[in-house]
C-alpha positions as CSV (number, residue, x, y, z in Angstrom):
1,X,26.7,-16.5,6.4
2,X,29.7,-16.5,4.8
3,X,28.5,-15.0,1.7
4,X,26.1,-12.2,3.7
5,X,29.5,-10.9,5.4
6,X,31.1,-10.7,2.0
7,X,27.7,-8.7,0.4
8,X,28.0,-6.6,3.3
9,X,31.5,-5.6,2.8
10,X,30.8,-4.6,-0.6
11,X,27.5,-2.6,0.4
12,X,30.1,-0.9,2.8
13,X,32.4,0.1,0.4
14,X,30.1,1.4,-2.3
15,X,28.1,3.3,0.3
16,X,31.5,5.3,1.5
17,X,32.6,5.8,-2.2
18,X,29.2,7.3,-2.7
19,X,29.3,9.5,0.6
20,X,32.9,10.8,-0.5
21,X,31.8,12.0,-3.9
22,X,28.3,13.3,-2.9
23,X,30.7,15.0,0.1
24,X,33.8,16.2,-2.2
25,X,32.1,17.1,-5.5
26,X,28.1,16.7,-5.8
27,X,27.3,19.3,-2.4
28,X,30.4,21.6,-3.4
29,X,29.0,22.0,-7.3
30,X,25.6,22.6,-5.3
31,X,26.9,25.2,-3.4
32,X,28.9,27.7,-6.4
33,X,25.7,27.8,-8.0
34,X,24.2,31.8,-8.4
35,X,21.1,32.9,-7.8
36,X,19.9,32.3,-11.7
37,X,21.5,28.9,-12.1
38,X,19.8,27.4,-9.1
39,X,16.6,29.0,-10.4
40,X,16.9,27.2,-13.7
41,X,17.7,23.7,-11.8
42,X,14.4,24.1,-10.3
43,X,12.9,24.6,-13.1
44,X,14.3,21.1,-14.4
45,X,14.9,19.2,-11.1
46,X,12.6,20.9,-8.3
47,X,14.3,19.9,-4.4
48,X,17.6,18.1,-6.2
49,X,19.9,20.0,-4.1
50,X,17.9,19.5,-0.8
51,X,17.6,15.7,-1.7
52,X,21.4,15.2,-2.6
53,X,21.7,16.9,1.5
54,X,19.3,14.5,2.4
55,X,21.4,11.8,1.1
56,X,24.5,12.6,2.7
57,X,22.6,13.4,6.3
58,X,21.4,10.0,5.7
59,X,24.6,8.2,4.7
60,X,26.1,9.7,8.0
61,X,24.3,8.8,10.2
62,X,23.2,5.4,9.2
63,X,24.5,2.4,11.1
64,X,26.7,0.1,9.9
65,X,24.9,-2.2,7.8
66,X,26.5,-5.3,9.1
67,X,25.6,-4.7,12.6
68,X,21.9,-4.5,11.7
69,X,22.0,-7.4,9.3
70,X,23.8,-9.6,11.7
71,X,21.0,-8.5,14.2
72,X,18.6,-10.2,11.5
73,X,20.1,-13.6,11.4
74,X,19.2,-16.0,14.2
75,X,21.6,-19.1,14.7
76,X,19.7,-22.2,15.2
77,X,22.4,-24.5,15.6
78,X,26.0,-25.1,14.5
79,X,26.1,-24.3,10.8
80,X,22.8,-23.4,11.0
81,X,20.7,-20.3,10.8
82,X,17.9,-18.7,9.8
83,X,16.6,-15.1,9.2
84,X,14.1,-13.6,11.4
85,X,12.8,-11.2,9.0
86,X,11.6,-13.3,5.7
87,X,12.3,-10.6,3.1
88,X,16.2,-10.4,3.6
89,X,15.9,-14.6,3.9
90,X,14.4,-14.4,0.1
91,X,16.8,-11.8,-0.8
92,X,19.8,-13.8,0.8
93,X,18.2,-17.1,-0.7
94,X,18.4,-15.3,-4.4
95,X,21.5,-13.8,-4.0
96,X,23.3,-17.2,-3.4
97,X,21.4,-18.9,-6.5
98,X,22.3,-16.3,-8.7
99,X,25.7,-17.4,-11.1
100,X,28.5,-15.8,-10.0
């Protein structure tokens, strides 16, 4: 458990750091673009600018990660737990096997 709180810090961390830049300098560089140049980035990269406002929309209003992960463990006991969904067990099982 003690490790999950400490992934989900991190996950909480990036995730803001990401949302400040997409917010500060990604959307921003979006919106100077003229008419021609956001024709061109079409061309190359069709919906980007609508996906990168996706992203942020997303990143807003998402709960906080620890409050949903928390929701997935299921204490069995003292010391003891289990996950209730087995896909974030296996994750959670690999992530504490892997060398740190």
């Amino acid at each position: 458990e003690k490790l999950l709180e400490i992934v989900i810090t991190e996950i909480d961390t990036v995730s803001t750091r990401l949302l400040t830049t997409m917010e500060t300098d990604v959307i921003p560089w979006f919106e100077g673009l003229n008419r021609h140049e956001e024709q061109l980035l079409n061309i190359f990269a069709p919906d980007l600018k609508s996906a990168a406002v996706r992203i942020v929309d997303h990143m807003k209003s998402r709960g906080r990660l620890a409050r949903f992960t928390r929701h997935l463990w299921h204490e069995t006991g003292p010391d003891k737990g289990c996950y209730q969904c087995t896909p974030v067990g296996l994750l959670m099982q690999r992530v504490a096997e892997a060398p740190m």
